[in-house]
Biotite code that builds the C-alpha atoms (Angstrom):
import biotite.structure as struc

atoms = struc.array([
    struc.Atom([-19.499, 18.565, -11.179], chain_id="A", res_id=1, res_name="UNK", atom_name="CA", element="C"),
    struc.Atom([-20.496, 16.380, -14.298], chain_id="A", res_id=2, res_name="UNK", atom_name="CA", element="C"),
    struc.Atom([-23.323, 18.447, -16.064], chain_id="A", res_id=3, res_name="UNK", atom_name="CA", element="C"),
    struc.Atom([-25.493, 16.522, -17.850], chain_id="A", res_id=4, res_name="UNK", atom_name="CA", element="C"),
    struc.Atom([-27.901, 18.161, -20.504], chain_id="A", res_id=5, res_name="UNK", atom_name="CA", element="C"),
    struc.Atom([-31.653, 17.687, -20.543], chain_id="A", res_id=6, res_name="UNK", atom_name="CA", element="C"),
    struc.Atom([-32.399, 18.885, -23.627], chain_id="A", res_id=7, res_name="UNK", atom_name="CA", element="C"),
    struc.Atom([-36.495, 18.833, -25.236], chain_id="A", res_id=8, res_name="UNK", atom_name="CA", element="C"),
    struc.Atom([-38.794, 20.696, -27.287], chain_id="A", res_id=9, res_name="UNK", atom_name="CA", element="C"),
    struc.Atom([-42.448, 20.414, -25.652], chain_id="A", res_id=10, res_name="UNK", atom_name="CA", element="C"),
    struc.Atom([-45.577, 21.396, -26.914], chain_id="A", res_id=11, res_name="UNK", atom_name="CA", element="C"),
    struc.Atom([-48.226, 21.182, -24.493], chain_id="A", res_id=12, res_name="UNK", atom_name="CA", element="C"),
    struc.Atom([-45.820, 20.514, -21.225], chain_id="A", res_id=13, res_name="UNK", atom_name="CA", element="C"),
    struc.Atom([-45.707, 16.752, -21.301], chain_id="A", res_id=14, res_name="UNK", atom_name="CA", element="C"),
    struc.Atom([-42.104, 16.517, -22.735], chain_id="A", res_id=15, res_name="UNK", atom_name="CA", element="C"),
    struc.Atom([-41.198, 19.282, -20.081], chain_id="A", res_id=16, res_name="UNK", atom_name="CA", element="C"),
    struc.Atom([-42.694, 17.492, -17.807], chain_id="A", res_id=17, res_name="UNK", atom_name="CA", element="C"),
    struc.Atom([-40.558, 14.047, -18.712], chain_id="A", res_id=18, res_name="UNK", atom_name="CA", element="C"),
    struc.Atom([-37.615, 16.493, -18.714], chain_id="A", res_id=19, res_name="UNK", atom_name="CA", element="C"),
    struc.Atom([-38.352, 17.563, -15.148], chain_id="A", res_id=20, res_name="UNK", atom_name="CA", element="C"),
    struc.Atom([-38.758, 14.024, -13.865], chain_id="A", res_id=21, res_name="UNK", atom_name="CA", element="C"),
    struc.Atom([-35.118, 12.837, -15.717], chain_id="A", res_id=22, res_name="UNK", atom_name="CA", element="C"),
    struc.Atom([-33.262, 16.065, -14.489], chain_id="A", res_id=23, res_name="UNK", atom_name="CA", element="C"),
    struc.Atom([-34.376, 14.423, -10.750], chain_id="A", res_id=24, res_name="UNK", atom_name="CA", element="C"),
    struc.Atom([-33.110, 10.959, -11.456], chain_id="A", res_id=25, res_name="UNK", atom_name="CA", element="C"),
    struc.Atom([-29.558, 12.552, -12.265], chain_id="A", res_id=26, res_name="UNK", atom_name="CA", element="C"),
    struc.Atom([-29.590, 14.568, -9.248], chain_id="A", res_id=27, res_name="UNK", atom_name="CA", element="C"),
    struc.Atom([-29.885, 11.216, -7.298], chain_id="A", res_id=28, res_name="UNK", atom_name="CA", element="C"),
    struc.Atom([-26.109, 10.786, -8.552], chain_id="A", res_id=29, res_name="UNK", atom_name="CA", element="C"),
    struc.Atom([-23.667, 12.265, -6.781], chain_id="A", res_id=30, res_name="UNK", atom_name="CA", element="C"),
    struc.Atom([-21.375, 14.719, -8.616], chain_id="A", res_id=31, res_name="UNK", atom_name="CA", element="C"),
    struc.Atom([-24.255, 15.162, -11.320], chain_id="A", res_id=32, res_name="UNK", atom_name="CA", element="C"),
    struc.Atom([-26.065, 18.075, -11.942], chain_id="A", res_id=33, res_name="UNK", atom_name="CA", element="C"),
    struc.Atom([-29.149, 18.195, -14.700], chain_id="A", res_id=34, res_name="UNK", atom_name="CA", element="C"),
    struc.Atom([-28.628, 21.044, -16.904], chain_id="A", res_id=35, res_name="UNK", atom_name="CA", element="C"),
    struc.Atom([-32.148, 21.786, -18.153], chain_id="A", res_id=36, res_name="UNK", atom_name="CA", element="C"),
    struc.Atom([-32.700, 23.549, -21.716], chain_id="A", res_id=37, res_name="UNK", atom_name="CA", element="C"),
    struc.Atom([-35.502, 23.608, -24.226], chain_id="A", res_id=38, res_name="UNK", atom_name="CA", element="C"),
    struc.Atom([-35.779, 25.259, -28.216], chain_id="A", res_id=39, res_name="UNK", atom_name="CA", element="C"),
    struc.Atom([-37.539, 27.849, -29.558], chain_id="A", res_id=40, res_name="UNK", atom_name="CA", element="C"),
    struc.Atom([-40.301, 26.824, -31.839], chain_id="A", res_id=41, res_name="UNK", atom_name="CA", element="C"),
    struc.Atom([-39.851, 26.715, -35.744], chain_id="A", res_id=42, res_name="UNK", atom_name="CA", element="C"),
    struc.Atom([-42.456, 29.362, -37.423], chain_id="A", res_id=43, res_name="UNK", atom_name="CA", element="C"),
    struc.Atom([-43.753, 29.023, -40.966], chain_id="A", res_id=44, res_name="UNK", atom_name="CA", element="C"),
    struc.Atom([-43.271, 32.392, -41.656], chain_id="A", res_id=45, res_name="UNK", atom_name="CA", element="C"),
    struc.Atom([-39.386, 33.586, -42.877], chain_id="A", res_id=46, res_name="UNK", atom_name="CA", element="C"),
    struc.Atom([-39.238, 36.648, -41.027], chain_id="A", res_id=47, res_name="UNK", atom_name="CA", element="C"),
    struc.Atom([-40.551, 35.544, -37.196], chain_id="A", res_id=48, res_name="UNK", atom_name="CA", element="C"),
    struc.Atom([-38.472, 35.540, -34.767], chain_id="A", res_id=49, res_name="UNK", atom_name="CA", element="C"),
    struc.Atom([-38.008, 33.908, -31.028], chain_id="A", res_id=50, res_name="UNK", atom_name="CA", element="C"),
    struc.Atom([-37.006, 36.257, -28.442], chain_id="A", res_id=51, res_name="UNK", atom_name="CA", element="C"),
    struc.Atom([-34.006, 34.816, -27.036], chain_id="A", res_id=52, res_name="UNK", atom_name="CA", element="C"),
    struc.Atom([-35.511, 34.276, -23.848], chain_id="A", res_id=53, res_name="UNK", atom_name="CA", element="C"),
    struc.Atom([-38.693, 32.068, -23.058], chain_id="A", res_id=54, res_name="UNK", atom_name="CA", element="C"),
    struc.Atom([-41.499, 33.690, -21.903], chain_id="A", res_id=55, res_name="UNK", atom_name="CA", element="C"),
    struc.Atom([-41.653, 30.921, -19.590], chain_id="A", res_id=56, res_name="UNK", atom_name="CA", element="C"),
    struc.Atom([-40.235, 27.670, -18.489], chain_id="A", res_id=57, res_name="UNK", atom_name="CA", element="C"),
    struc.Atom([-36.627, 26.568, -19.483], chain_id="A", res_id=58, res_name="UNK", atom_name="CA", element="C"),
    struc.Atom([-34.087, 28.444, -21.266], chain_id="A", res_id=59, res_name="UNK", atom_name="CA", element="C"),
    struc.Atom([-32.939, 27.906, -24.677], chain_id="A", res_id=60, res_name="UNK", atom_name="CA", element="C"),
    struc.Atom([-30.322, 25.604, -25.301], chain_id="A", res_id=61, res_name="UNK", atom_name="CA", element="C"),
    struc.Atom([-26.799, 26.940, -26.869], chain_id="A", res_id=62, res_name="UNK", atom_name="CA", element="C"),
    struc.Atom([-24.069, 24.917, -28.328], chain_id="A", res_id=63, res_name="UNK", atom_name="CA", element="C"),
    struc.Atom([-22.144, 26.185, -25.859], chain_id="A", res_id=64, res_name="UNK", atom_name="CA", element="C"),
    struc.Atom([-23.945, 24.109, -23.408], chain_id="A", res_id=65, res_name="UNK", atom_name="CA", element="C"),
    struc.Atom([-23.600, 20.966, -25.865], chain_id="A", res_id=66, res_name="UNK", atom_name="CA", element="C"),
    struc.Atom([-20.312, 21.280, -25.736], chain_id="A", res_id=67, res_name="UNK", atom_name="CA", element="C"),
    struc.Atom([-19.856, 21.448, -21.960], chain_id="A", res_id=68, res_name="UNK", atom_name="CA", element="C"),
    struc.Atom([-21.975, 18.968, -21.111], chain_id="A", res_id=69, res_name="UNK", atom_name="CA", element="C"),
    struc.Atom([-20.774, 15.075, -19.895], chain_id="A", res_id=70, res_name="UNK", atom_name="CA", element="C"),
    struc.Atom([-24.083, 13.585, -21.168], chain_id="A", res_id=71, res_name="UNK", atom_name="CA", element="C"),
    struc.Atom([-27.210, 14.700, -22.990], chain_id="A", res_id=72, res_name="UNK", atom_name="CA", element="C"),
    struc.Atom([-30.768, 13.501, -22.961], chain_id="A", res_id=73, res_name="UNK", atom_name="CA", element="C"),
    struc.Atom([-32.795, 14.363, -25.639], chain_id="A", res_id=74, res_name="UNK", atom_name="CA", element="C"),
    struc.Atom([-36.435, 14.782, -25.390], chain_id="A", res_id=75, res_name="UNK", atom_name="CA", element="C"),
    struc.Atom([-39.538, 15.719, -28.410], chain_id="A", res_id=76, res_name="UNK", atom_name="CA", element="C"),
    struc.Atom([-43.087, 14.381, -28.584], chain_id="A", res_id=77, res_name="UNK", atom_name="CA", element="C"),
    struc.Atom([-44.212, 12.678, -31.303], chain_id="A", res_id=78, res_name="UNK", atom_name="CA", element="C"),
    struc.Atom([-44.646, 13.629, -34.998], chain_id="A", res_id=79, res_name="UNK", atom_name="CA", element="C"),
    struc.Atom([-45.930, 11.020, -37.193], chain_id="A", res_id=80, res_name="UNK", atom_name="CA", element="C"),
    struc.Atom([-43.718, 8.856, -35.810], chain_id="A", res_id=81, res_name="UNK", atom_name="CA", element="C"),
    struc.Atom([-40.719, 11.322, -35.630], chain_id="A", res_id=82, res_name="UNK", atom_name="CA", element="C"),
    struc.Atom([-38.970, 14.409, -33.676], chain_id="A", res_id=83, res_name="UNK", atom_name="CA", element="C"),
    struc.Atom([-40.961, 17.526, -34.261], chain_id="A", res_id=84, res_name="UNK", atom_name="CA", element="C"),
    struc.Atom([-39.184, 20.156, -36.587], chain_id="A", res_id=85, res_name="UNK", atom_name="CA", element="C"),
    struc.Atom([-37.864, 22.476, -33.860], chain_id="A", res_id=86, res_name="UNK", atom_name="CA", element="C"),
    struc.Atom([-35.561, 19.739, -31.648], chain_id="A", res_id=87, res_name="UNK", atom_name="CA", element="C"),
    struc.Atom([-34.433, 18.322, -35.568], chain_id="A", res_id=88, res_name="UNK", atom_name="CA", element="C"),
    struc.Atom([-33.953, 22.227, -36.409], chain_id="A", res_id=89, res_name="UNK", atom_name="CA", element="C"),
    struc.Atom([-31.714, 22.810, -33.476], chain_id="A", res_id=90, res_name="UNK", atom_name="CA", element="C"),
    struc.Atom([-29.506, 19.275, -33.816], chain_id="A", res_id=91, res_name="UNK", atom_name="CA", element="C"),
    struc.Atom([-29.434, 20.260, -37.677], chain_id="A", res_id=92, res_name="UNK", atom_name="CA", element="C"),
    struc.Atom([-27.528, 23.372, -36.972], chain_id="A", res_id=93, res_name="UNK", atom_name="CA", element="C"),
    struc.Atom([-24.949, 21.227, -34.831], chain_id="A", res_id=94, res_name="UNK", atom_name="CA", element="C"),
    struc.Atom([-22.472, 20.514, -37.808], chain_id="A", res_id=95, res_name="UNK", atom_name="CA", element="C"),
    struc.Atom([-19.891, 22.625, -35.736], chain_id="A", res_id=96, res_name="UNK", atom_name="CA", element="C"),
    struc.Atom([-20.120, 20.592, -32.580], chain_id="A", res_id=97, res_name="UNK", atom_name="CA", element="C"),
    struc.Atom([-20.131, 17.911, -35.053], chain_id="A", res_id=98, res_name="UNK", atom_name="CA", element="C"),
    struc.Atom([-16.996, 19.401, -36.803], chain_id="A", res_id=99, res_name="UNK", atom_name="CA", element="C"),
    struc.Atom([-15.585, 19.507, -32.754], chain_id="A", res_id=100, res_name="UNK", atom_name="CA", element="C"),
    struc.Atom([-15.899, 16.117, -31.828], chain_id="A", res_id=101, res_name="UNK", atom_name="CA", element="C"),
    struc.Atom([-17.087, 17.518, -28.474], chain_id="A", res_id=102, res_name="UNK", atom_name="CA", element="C"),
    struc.Atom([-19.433, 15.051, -27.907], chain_id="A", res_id=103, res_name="UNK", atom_name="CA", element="C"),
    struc.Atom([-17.965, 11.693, -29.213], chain_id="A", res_id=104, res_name="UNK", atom_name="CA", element="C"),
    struc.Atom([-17.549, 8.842, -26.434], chain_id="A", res_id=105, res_name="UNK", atom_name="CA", element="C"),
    struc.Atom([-20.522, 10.864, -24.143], chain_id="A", res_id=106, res_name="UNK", atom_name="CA", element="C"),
    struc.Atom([-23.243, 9.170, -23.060], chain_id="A", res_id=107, res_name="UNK", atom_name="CA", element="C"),
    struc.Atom([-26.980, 10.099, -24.525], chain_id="A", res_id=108, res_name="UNK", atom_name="CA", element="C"),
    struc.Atom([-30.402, 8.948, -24.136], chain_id="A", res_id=109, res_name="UNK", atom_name="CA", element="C"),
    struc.Atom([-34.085, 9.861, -25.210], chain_id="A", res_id=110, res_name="UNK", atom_name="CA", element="C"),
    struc.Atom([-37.394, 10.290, -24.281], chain_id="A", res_id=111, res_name="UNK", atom_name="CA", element="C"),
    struc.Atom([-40.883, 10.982, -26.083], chain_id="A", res_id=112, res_name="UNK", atom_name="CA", element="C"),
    struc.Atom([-44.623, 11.880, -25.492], chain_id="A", res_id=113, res_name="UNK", atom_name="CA", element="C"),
    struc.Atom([-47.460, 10.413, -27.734], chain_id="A", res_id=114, res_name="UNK", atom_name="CA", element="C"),
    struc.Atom([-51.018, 11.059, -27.711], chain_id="A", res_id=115, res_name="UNK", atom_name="CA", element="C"),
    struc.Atom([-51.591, 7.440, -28.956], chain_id="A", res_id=116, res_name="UNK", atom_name="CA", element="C"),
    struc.Atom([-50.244, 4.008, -27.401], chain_id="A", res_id=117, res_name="UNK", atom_name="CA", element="C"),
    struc.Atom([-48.894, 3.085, -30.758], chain_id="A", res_id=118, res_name="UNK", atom_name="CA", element="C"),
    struc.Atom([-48.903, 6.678, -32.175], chain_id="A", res_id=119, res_name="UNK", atom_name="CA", element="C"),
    struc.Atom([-44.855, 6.139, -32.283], chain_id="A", res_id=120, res_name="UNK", atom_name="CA", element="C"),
    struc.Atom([-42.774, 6.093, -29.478], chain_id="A", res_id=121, res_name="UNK", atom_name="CA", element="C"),
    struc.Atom([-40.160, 3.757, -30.438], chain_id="A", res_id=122, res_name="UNK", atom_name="CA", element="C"),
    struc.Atom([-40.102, 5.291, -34.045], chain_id="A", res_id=123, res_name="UNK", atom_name="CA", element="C"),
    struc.Atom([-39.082, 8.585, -32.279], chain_id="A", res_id=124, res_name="UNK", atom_name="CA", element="C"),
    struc.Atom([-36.908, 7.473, -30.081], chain_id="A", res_id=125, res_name="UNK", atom_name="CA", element="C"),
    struc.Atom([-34.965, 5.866, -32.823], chain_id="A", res_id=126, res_name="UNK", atom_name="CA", element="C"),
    struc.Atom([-35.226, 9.395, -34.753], chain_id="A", res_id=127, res_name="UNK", atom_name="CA", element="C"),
    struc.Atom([-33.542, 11.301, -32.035], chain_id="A", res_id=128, res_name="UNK", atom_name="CA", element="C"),
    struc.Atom([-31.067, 8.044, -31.616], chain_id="A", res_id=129, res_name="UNK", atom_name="CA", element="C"),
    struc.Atom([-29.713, 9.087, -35.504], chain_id="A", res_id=130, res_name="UNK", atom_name="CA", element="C"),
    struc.Atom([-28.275, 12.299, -34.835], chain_id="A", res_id=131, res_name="UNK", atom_name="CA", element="C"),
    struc.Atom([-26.140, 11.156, -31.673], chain_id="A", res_id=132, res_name="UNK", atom_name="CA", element="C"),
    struc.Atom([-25.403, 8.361, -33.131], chain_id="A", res_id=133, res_name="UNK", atom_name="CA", element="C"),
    struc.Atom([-23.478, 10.704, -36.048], chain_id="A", res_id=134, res_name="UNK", atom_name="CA", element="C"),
    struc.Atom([-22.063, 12.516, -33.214], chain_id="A", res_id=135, res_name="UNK", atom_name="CA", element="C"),
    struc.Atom([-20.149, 9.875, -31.658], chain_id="A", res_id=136, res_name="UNK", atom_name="CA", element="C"),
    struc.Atom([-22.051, 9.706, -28.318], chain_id="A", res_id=137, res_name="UNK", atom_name="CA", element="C"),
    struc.Atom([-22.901, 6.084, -27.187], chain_id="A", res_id=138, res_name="UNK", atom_name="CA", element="C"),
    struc.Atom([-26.888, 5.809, -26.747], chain_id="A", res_id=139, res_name="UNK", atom_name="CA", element="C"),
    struc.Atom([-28.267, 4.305, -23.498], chain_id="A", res_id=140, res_name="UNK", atom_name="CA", element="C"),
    struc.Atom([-31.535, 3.148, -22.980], chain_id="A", res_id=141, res_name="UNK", atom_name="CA", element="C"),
    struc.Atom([-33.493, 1.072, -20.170], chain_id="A", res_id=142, res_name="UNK", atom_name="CA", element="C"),
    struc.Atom([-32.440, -2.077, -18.981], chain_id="A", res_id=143, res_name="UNK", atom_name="CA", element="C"),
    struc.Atom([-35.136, -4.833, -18.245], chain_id="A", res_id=144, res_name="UNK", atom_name="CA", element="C"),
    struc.Atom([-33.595, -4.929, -14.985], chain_id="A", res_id=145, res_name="UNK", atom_name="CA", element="C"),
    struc.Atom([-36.305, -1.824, -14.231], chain_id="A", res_id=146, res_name="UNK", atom_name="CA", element="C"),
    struc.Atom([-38.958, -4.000, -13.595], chain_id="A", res_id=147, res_name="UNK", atom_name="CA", element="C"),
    struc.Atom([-41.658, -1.159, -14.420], chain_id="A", res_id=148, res_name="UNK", atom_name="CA", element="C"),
    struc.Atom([-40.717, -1.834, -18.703], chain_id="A", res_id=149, res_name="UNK", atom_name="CA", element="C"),
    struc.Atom([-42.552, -5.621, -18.003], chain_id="A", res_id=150, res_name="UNK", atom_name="CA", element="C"),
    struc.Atom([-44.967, -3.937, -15.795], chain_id="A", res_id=151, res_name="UNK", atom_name="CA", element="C"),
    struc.Atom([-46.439, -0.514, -17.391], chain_id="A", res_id=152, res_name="UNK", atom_name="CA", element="C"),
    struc.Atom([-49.519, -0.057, -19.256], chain_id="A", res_id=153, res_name="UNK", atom_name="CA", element="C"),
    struc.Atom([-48.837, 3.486, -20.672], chain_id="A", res_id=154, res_name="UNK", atom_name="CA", element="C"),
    struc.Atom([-45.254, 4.361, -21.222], chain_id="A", res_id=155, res_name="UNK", atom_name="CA", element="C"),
    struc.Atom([-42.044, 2.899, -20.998], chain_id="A", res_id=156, res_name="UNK", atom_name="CA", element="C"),
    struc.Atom([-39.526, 1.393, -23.914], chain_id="A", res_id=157, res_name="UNK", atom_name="CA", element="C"),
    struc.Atom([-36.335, -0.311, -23.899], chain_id="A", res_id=158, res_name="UNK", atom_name="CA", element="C"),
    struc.Atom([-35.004, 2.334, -26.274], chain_id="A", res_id=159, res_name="UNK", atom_name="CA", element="C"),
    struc.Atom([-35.932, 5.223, -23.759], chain_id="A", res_id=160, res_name="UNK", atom_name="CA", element="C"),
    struc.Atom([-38.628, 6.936, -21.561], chain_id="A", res_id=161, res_name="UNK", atom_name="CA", element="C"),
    struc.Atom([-41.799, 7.188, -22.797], chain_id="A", res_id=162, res_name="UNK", atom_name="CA", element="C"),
    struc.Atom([-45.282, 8.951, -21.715], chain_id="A", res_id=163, res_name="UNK", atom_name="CA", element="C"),
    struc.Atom([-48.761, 8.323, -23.259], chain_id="A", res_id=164, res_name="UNK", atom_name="CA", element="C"),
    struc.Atom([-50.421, 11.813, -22.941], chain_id="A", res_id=165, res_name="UNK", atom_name="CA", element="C"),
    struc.Atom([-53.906, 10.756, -24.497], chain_id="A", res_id=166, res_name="UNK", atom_name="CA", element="C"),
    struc.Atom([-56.245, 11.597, -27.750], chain_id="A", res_id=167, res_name="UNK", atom_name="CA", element="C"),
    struc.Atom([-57.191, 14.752, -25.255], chain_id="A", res_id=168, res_name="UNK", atom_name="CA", element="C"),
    struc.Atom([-53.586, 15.356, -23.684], chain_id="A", res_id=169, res_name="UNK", atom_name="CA", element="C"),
    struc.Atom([-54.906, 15.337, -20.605], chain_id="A", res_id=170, res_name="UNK", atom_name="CA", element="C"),
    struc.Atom([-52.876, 12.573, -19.274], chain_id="A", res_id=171, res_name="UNK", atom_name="CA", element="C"),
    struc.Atom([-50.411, 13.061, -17.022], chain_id="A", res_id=172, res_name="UNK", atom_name="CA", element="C"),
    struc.Atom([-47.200, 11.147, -16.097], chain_id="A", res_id=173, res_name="UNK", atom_name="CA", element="C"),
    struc.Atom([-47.997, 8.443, -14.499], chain_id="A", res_id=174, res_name="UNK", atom_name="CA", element="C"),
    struc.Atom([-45.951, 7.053, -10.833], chain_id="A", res_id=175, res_name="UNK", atom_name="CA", element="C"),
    struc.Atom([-44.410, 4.230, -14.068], chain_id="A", res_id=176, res_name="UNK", atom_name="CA", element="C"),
    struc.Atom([-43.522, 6.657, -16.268], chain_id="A", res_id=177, res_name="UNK", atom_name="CA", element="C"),
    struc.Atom([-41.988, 9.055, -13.904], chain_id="A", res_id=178, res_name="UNK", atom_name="CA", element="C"),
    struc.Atom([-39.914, 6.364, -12.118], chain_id="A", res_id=179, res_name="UNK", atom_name="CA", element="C"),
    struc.Atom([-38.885, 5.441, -15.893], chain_id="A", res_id=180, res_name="UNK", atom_name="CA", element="C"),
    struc.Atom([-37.677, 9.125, -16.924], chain_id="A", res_id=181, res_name="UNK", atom_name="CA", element="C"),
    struc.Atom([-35.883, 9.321, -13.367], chain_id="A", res_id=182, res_name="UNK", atom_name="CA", element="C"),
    struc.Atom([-34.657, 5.840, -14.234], chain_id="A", res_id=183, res_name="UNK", atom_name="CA", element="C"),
    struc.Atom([-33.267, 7.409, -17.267], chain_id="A", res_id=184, res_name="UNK", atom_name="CA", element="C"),
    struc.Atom([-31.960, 10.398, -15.714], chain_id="A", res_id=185, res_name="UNK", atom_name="CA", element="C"),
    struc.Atom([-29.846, 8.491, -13.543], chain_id="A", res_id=186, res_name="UNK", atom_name="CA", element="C"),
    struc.Atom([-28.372, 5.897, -15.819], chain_id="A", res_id=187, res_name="UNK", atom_name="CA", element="C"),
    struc.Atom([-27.132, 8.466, -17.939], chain_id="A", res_id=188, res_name="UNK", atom_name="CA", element="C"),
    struc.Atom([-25.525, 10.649, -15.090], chain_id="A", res_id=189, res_name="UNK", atom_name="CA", element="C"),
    struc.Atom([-23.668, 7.306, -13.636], chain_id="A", res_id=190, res_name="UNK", atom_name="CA", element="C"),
    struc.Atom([-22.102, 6.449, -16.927], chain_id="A", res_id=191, res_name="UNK", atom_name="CA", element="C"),
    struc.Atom([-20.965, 9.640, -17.722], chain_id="A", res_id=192, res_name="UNK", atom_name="CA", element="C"),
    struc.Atom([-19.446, 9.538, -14.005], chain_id="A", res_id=193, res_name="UNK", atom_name="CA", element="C"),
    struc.Atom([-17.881, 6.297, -14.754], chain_id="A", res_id=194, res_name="UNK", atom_name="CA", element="C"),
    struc.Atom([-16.611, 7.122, -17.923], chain_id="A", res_id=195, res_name="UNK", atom_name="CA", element="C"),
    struc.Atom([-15.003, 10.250, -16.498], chain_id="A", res_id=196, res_name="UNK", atom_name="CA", element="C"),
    struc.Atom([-16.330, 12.498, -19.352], chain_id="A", res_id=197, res_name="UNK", atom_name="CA", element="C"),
])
């Protein structure tokens, strides 16, 4: 069983939400299984600490299950236009799976909330893009051949699944969006089949 990790940081549940909806689409391929995992938050003061387990929702992520999976998707909303500090935290502590090569020739992929059409999607995307790009794993996006990316009026990139949340974040995915992140989900679970990873 390929296990592909779904890996996000979300703040007020849209991202987990996303993360839900992509661990579906690579469930829909056979001999896939979504591996779903989520960081700890980054506090501002030195000596706070995470208990190791969530209070609720997904576990946290360990390199353990970077380095066991056949594919990762990587998932953070918006910060002016970039990852937010806990998902870059986590990858920035990675210099051992880096050091590895356990994840060069895997497939990845990425997805993003925004509160804002234009508050930064594809800037993100592109963000998370960097650090998998240093580790060797070949970055997937969405093919025009989904014919929701000429269609949607909210979320939805080339470069990856996106979600528009709203000023209020009281948006919620969207049938587009959702088919997107399953979209996503799947594309990255049949090339990590196909490349035997």
């Amino acid at each position: 069983m390929k296990k592909i990790l779904v890996l996000y940081y979300s703040q007020s549940g849209h991202v987990q939400a996303m993360a839900e909806q992509i661990a579906r689409g690579v469930e829909q391929v056979e001999g896939c299984e979504a591996v779903i995992r989520t960081v700890p938050k980054v506090s501002t003061v030195c000596e706070a600490t995470e208990s190791s387990i969530p209070d609720q929702g997904h576990i946290y992520a360990s390199h353990t299950d970077l380095e066991q999976c056949a594919g990762l998707i990587l998932g953070s909303p918006t910060r002016f236009g970039n990852m937010a500090a806990p998902l870059k935290y986590f990858l920035d502590g990675t210099s051992d799976i880096w050091l590895s090569g356990s994840l060069i020739g895997k497939p990845a992929a990425v997805f993003t909330s925004t509160g804002s059409l234009h508050g930064g999607q594809e800037s993100t995307l592109m963000s998370m893009m960097l650090p998998l790009l240093h580790h060797g794993m070949l970055i997937t996006g969405l093919p025009y051949s989904h014919v929701e990316l000429s269609q949607t009026t909210s979320g939805g990139t080339p470069y990856g699944a996106s979600h528009l949340a709203g000023i209020d974040n009281k948006r919620t995915l969207d049938d587009t969006e959702s088919k997107l992140c399953r979209a996503l989900g799947s594309r990255v679970a049949d090339i990590a089949k196909k490349l035997n990873v």
